[in-house]
C-alpha positions as a printed NumPy array, in Angstrom:
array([[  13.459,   25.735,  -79.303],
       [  10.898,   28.039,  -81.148],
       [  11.149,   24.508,  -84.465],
       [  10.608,   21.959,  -81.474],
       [   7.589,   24.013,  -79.934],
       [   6.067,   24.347,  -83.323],
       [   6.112,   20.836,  -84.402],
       [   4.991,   19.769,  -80.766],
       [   1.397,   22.359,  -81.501],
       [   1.257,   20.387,  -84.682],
       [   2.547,   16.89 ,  -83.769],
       [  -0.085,   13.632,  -83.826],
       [   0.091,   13.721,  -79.673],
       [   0.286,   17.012,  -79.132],
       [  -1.625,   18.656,  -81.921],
       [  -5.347,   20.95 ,  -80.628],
       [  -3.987,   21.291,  -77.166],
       [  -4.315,   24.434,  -75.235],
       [  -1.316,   26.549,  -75.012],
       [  -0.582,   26.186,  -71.596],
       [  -0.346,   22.446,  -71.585],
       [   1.755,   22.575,  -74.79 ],
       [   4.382,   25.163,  -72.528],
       [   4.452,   22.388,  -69.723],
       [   5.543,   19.469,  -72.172],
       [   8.117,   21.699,  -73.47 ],
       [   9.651,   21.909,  -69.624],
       [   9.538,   18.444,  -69.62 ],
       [  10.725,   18.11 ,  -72.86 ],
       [  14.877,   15.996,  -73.42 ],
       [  16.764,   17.04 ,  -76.928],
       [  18.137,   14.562,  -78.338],
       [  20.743,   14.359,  -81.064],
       [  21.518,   11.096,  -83.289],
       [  23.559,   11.054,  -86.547],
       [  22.549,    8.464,  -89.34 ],
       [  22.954,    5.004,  -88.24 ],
       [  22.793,    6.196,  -84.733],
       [  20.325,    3.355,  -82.912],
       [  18.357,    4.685,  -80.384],
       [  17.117,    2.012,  -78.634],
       [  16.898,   -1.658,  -78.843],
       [  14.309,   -4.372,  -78.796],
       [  13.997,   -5.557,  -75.393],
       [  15.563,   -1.76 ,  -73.815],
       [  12.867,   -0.801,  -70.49 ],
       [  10.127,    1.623,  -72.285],
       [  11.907,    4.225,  -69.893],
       [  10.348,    7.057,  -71.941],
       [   9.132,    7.751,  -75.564],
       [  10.231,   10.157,  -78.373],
       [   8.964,   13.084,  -80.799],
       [  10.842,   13.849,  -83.979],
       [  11.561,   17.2  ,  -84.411],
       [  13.789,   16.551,  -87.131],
       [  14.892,   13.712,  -89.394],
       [  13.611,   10.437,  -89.597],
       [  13.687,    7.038,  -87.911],
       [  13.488,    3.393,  -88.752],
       [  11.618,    1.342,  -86.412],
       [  12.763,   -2.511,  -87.593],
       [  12.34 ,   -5.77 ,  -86.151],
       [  15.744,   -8.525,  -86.759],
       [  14.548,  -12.211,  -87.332],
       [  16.957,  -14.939,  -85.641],
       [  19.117,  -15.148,  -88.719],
       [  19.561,  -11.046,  -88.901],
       [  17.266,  -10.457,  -91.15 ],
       [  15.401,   -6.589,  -90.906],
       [  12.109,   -6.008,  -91.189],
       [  10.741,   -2.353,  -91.301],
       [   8.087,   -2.084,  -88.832],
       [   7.647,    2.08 ,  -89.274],
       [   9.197,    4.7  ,  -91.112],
       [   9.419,    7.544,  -88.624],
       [   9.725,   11.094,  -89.651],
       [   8.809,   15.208,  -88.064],
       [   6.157,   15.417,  -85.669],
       [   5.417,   11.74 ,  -85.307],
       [   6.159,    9.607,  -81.971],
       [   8.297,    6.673,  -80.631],
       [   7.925,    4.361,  -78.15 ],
       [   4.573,    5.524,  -76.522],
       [   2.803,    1.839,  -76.67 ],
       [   5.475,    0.013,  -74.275],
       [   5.965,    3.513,  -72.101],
       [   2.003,    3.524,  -71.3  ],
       [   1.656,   -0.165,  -71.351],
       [   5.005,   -0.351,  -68.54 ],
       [   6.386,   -2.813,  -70.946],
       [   9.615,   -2.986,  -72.878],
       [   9.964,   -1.408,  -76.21 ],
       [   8.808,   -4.46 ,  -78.775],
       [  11.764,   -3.279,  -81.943],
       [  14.747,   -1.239,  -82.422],
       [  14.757,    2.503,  -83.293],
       [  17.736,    3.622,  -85.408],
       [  18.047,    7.41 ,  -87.348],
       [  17.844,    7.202,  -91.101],
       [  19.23 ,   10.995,  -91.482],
       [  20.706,   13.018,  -88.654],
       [  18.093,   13.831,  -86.377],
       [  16.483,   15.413,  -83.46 ],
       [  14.065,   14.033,  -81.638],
       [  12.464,   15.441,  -77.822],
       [  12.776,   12.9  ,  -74.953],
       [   9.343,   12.385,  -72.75 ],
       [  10.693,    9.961,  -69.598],
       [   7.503,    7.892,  -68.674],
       [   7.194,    9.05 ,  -64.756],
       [   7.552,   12.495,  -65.561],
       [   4.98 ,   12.671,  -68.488],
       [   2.244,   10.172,  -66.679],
       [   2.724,   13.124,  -63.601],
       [   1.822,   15.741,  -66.194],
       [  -1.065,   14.139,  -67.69 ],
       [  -3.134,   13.362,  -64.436],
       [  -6.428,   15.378,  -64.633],
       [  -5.497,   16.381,  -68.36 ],
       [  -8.408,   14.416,  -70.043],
       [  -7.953,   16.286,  -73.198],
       [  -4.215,   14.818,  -73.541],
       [  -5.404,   11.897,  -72.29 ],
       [  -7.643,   11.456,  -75.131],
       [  -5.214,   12.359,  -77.884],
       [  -2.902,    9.073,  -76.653],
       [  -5.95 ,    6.929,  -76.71 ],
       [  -6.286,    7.686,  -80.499],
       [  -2.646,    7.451,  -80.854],
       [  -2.354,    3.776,  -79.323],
       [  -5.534,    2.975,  -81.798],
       [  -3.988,    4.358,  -84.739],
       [  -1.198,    2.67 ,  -83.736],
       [  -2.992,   -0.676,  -83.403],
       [  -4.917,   -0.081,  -86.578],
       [  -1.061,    0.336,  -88.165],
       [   0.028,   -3.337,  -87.192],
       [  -3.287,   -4.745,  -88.117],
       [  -3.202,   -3.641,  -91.66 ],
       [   0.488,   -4.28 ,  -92.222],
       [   0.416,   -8.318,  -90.927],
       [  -2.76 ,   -8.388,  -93.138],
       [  -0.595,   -7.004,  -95.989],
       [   2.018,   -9.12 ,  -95.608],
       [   0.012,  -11.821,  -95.002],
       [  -2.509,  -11.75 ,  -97.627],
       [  -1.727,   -9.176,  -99.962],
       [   0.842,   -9.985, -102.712],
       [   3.428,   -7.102, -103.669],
       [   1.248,   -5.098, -106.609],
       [  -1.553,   -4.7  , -103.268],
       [   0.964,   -4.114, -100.796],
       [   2.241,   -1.033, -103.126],
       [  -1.186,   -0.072, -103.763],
       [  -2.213,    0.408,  -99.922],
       [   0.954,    2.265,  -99.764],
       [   0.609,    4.661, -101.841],
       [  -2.558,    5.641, -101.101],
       [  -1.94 ,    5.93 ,  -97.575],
       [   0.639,    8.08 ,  -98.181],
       [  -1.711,   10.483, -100.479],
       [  -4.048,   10.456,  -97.612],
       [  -1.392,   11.298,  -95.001],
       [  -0.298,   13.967,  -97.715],
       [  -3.684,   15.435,  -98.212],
       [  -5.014,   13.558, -100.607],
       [  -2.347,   14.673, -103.424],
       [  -2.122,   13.305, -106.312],
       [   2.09 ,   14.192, -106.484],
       [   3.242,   11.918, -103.34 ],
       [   6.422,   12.546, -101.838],
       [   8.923,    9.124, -101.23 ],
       [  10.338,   10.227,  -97.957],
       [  12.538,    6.708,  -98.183],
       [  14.482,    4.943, -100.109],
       [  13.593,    2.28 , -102.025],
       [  15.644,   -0.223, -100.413],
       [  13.579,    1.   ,  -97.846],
       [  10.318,    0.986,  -99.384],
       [  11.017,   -3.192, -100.606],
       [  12.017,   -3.898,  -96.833],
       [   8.882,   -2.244,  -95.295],
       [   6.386,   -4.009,  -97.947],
       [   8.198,   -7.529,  -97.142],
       [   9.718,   -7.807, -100.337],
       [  13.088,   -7.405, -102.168],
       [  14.263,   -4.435, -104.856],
       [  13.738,   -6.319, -107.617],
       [  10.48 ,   -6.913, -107.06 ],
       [   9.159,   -3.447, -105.991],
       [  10.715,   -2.946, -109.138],
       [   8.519,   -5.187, -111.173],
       [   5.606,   -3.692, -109.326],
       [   6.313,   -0.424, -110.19 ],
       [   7.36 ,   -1.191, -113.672],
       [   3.345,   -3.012, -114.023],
       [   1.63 ,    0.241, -112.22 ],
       [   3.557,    2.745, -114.923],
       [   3.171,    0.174, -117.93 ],
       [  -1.222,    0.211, -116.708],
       [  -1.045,    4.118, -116.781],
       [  -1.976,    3.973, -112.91 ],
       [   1.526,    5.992, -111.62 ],
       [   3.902,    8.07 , -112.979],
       [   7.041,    8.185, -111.62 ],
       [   8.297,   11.884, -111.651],
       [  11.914,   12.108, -110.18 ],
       [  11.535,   11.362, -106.52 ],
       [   8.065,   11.818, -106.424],
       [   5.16 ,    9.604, -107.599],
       [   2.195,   10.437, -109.147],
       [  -1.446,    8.636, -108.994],
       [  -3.06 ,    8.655, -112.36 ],
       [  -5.677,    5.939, -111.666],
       [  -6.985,    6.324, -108.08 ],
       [  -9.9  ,    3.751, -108.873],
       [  -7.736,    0.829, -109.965],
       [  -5.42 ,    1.451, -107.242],
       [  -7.898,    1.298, -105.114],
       [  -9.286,   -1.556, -106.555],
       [  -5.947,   -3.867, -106.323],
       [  -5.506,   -2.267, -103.02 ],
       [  -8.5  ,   -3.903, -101.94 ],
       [  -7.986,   -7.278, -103.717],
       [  -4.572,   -7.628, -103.247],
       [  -3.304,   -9.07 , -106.76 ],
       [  -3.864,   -7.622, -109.834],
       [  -5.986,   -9.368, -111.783],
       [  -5.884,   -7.354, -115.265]])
């Protein structure tokens, strides 16, 4: 338990809380175990309770009438699950499913809104949660919408550099299958789009990893969505 209690001190709900109300989550706390593929819940399941990663990651997708997957979030350590529809006493809004074997701490809904009554500090750190959260969706239909696939990439990248500290080496912590599905787009052309960034000197692609050689003209076509050069 000493890995779950850690990433719970450091988690985006969790993280600058006093000890003590970090030791009464943890009695509150479900594991939870799920092998790749493993769904966790489905789109339209009662928002019975929400989830922290401890370990692994998780795909949170919407299906279109004709089956077709969209990645609405990438999920991975210390990052949350289902806490929009548990404090809005709605259903959850997509599916859940593990990318990797993982394991993830179950919060159920009547037992975590008992803790957090005259915790105003907690209380505080879900408010910012459900914004960032909000601000997430906002920018992603605004990609998709009016962003074509060199921007899309662009804002990507650099908001994984930020949520990275600001490297300059950026981790891929998905696939790229993964990577076309979440920008709205297909392999081929993530492909192109990568092939154009590398051929303009403004990534490097180093093994897994990707590196940002031109921050300022990433920046720019992040901003104006094509690229224009």
């Amino acid at each position: 338990m000493k890995k779950a209690r850690d990433i719970l001190i450091k988690s985006q709900l969790f993280g600058g809380l006093p000890e003590e109300y970090i030791t009464e989550i943890a009695k509150i706390a479900v594991d939870k175990h799920y092998n790749k593929g493993d769904v966790i819940f489905y789109d339209g399941d009662e928002g019975a309770g929400f989830y922290l990663v401890i370990a692994g990651s998780v795909n949170v997708y919407k299906l279109s009438p004709e089956g077709k997957e969209q990645i609405l979030h990438i999920v991975q350590e210390g990052e949350t699950i289902g806490a929009v529809p548990v404090f809005s006493g709605k259903s959850f809004p997509a599916n859940a499913r593990a990318i990797s074997k993982s394991h993830l701490l179950f919060f159920d809904r009547n037992s975590f809104i008992r803790l957090i009554t005259n915790k105003p500090a907690l209380t505080m750190n879900i408010l910012a949660l459900l914004s960032m959260r909000l601000r997430e969706f906002t920018l992603q239909v605004e990609n998709l919408s009016l962003k074509e696939i060199p921007g899309r990439l662009a804002v990507y990248l650099l908001y994984l550099s930020q949520e990275q500290g600001n490297n300059d080496l950026i981790r891929l912590n998905i696939s790229k299958a993964q990577l076309a599905n979440l920008l709205g787009t297909g392999p081929e052309s993530l492909s192109r789009a990568l092939g154009n960034m590398k051929s303009k000197k403004l990534i490097k692609e180093e093994g897994a990893n990707i590196r940002l050689i031109n921050r300022g003209l990433l920046k720019e076509l992040a901003e104006k969505g094509k690229d224009t050069r």
